[in-house]
N, C-alpha and C positions, 0 to 999 in steps of 0.2 A: 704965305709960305707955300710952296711949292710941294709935291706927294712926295718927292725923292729927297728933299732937307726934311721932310717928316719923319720917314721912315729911314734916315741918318739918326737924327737925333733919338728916336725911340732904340734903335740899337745902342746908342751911347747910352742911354738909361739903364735898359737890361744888364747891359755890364757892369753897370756901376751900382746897381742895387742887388745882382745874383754873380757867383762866382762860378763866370761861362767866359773865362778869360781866351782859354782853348778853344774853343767850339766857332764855328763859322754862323756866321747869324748874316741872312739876307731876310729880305719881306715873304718870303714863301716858307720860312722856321715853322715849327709849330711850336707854341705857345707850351702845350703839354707834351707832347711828346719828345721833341725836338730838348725842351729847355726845359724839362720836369719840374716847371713852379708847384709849390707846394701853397699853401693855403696862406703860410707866414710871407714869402713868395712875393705871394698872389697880393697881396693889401701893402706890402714895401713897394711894387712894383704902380701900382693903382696912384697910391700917394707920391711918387718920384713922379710919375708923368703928369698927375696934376702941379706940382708945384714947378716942374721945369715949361709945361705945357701954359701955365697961369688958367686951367680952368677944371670944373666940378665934372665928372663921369662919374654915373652910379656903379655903382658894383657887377649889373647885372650887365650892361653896357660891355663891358673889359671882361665878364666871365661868357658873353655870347662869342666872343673872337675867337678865332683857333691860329691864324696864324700872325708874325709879326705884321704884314701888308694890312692884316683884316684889324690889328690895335692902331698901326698909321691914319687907316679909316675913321676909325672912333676917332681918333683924338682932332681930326681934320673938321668931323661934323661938329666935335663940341668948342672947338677954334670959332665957327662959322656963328655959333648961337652968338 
């Protein structure tokens, strides 16, 4: 899968797990600031990319990320394992 159908799909996540129906979301969002996850967020959001993703990311993995490009990344390298 290619970085640009990555960082597609992770925005179709974000949408579908936080209510940012309004808000413009590209790979350069930020994660906190941009999309104010909260902690309940933050583990709804963790879990929807694993199970749409089919793979395991620790927690600390998705909480080092700041912006959407930098969660496309994560979920590219745990693709790759």
């Amino acid at each position: 899968m290619e970085r640009e159908e990555v960082i597609e799909k992770v925005i179709a996540v974000i949408r579908d797990v936080m209510d940012v129906a309004q808000v413009e979301i590209d790979e350069d969002t930020e994660r906190q600031e941009d999309l104010s996850i909260d902690s309940l967020d933050f583990y709804s959001l963790l879990g929807a990319l694993e199970s749409n993703f089919h793979i395991r990311m620790p927690e600390k993995e998705l909480a080092n990320t700041e912006t959407v490009g930098d969660v496309a990344d994560a979920v590219m390298r745990r693709m790759e394992k």
